[in-house]
N, C-alpha and C positions, 0 to 999 in steps of 0.2 A: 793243779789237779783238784774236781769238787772231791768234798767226800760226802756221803751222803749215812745217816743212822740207817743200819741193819734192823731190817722189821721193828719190831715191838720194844729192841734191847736199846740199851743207852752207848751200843760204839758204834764207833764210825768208821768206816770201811773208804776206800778211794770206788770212785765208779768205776774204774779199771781193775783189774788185775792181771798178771801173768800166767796162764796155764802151761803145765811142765810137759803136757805130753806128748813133747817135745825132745824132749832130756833123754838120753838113755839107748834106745832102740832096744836090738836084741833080739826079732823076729820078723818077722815079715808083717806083719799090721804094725807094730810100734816104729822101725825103720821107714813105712811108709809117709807115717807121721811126723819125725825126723828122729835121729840120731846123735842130737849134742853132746859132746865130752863135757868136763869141769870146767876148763878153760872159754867154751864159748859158750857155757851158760851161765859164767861167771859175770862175760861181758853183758849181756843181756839184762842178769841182773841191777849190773852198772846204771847201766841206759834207765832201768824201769827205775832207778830212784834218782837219780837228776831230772828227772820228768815229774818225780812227786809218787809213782805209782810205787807204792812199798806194798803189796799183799798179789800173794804168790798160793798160787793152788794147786795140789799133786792128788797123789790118790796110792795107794798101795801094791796096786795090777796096771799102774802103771810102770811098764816096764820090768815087771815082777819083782817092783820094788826100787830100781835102782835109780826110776825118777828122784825120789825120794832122796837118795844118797847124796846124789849129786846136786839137788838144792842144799840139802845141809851144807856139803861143803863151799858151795855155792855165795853161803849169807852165813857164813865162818867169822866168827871176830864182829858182827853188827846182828844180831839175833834180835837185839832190844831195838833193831831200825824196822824191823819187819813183820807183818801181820803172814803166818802161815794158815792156811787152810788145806784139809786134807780128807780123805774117805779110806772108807774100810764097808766091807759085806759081802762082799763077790768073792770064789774062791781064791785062795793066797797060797793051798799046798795040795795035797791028796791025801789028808788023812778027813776022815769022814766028819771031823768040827774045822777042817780049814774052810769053811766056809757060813756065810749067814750072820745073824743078829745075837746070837746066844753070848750072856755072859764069857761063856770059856773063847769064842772068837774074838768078842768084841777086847776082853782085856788084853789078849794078846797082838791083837791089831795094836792098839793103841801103843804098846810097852814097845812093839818092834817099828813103829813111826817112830817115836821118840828117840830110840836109839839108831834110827837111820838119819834121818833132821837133824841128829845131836842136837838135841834141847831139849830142856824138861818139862815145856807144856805147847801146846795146841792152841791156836788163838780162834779156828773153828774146824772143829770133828762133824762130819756128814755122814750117813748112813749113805751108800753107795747104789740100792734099790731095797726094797720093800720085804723084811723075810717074811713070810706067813706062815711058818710053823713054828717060830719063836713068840712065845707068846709078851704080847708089847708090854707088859707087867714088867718083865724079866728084861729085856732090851733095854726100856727107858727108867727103869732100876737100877741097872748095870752102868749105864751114860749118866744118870746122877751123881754115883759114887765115883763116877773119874771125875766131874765137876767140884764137887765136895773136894775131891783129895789134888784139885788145881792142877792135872794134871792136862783139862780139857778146857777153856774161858766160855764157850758158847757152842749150840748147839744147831744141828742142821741137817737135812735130809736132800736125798737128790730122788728123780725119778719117781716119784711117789703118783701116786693117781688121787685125786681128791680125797676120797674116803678113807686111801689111807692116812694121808696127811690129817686128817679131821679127827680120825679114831685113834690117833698118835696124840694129839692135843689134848682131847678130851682125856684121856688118858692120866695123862702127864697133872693135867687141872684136877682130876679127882684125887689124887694121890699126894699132893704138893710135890712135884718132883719138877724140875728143870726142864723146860718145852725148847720146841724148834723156833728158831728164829731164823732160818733162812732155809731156802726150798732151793736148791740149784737143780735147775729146768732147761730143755730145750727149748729154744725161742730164737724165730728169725722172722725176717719178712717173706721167705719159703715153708716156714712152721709155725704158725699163728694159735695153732691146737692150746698153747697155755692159757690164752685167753679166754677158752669154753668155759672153766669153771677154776682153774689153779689160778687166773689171776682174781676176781669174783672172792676167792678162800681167803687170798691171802692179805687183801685188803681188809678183809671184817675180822682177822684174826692177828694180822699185823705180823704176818711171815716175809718179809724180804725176799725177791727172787733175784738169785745169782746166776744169770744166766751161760749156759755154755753152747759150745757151736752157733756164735750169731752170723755166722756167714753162711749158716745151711750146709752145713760138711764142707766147706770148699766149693761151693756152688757160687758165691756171691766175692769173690775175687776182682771181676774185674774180666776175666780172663774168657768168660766162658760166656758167648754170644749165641743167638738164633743163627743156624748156617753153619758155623764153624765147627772146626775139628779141635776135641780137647788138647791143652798145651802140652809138649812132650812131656814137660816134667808137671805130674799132678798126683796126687792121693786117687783123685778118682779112676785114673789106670787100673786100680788096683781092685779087683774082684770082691777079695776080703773086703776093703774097708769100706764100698759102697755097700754091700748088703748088709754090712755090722752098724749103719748109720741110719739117720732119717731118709724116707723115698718119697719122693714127689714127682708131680705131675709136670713134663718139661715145659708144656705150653705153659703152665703158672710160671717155673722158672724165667722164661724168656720174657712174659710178659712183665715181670716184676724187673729185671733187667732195662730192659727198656725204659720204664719210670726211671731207676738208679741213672740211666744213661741220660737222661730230659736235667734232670736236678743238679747232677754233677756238672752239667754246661752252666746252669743257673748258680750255681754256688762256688764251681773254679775247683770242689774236694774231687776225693777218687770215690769209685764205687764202692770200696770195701767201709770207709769215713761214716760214707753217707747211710750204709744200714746199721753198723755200729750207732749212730748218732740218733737213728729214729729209735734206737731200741731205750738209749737212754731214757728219751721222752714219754717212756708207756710210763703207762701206774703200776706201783708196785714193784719196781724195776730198782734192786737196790746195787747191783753190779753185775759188770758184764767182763764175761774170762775172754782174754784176746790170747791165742797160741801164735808162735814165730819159730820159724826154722832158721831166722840170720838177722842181723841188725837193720838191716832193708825193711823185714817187713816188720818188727818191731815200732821202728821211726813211723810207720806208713799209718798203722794201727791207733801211735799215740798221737793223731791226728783227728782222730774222730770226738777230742772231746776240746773245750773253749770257743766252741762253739753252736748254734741249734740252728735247725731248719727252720722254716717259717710255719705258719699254720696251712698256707696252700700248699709246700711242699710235703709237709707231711700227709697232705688229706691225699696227694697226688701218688702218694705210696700205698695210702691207706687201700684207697680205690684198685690199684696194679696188682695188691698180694689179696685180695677178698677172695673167700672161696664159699661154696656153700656150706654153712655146718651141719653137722649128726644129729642125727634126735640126741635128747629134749630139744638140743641148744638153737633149732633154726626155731621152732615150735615156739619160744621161750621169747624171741625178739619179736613176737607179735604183743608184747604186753610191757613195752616199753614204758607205757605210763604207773606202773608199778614195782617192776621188774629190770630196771635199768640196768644194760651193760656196761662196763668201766669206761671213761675214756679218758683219752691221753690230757695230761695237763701242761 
């Protein structure tokens, strides 16, 4: 397993990790996503560290918590083998502070992670989306002194939009207080949207991106071809979790498939490897979350990395998922000779 430095900081993180939103169920969007007890996330567990993959990502709404529970008990008795990562900001109860960035959330998010994880620190705390009515003084004041009190090792933000990510930093830099080192973003070869400007950010500020959903919701499986009818058993059945996800254009979808389908003859991987794999090779790319519902697709998953594509097969992807951009950002590629866009290394 590589590991590769998280943004700007001095640790090292694996390019893999295991996302838990999986673990738990308990509703009909989290059931869809799967349902694991202790016992087979325990096995998973297993798997992800004979493989090398020790860091393991949950979130707090996930499951209304009992993600959480069930990795603690999960990495019971080897906590000093695992890197956890975790979020909090979205609501967690129905009193009118179970929700948001504010001091009184955030310390209580953290204290009720900790005591569901059973462990006394956080290897990375994420901001879960963006509050705008906590003022970011008070947020990244509040996320210092869990740092200070080692209750939190590093810092991190998901979902952010440029400016906030920017106004967050600057922030943190005037103040001497503890900054984000890692941006966990969506990013596929069906959602390339990070690259307008969150990857451009993250590179000049040295934010790390952890990316989530690299398969495009369950679009980029394998499973799902031009022609065909979705496979009986899919997430995308399901009403809820396609509108609660990214939407794209199916002709992009298919036509990106198609490339996946050219490279996978040329390489012998599956399709889900191969855009796991490209995603490794962007810039600023410092991990990528793989979810599994069974050991199947775990094994299948930790396939995408010891390996890389070539430089034609990546350009043969590159070309398949191209879409036009938004203002500035197409406006912007006419000034190449100044103004250069990232590219993959």
């Amino acid at each position: 397993m590589e590991f590769r430095l998280l943004g700007g900081s001095g640790f090292k993180v694996p390019v893999l990790s295991l996302g838990t939103g999986t673990f738990g169920g308990g509703n009909e969007f989290w059931d869809s996503c799967g349902a694991l007890d202790v016992a087979e996330a325990t096995r998973l567990v297993d798997i992800s560290l004979e493989a090398g993959m020790n860091m393991f990502d949950s979130a707090d709404v996930y499951s209304n918590g009992l993600a959480e529970e069930i990795l603690g008990q999960a990495i019971k008795g080897r906590r000093d083998q695992v890197i956890i990562s975790t979020k909090a900001t979205f609501r967690s109860g129905s009193g009118p502070n179970d929700v948001g960035s504010s001091r009184y959330h955030l310390v209580r998010s953290v204290e009720g992670a900790l005591r569901r994880l059973q462990t006394d620190h956080i290897d990375l705390f994420q901001l879960h989306g963006f509050d705008a009515l906590t003022p970011l003084e008070e947020t990244l004041g509040t996320l210092d002194d869990l740092v200070r009190a080692g209750k939190i090792r590093y810092l991190g933000c998901s979902n952010f939009s440029g400016w906030h990510l920017m106004k967050s930093l600057a922030v943190s830099e005037k103040y001497g207080l503890s900054r984000y080192v890692a941006h966990q973003a969506y990013y596929s070869l069906v959602g390339r949207d990070y690259e307008w400007e969150l990857m451009p950010l993250a590179l000049d500020q040295k934010v790390g991106a952890v990316v989530w959903s690299p398969l495009g919701w369950g679009r980029l499986t394998g499973k799902i071809r031009r022609g065909q009818r979705l496979p009986e058993v899919s997430r995308l059945r399901n009403k809820l979790v396609v509108e609660g996800g990214p939407q794209m254009d199916d002709e992009v979808l298919y036509r990106v498939v198609d490339a996946l389908d050219e490279v996978a003859k040329e390489t012998g991987k599956t399709v889900p490897q191969i855009a796991i794999n490209w995603l490794l090779q962007r810039p600023s790319v410092s991990n990528v979350i793989i979810g599994a519902r069974n050991e199947e697709q775990l094994r299948q998953n930790l396939g995408a990395v010891g390996w890389s594509l070539t430089p034609e097969q990546a350009a043969k992807l590159d070309a398949a998922s191209k879409t036009r951009l938004a203002y500035p950002y197409f406006h912007q590629t006419g000034f190449h000779e100044r103004n250069p866009f990232p590219v993959a290394v």
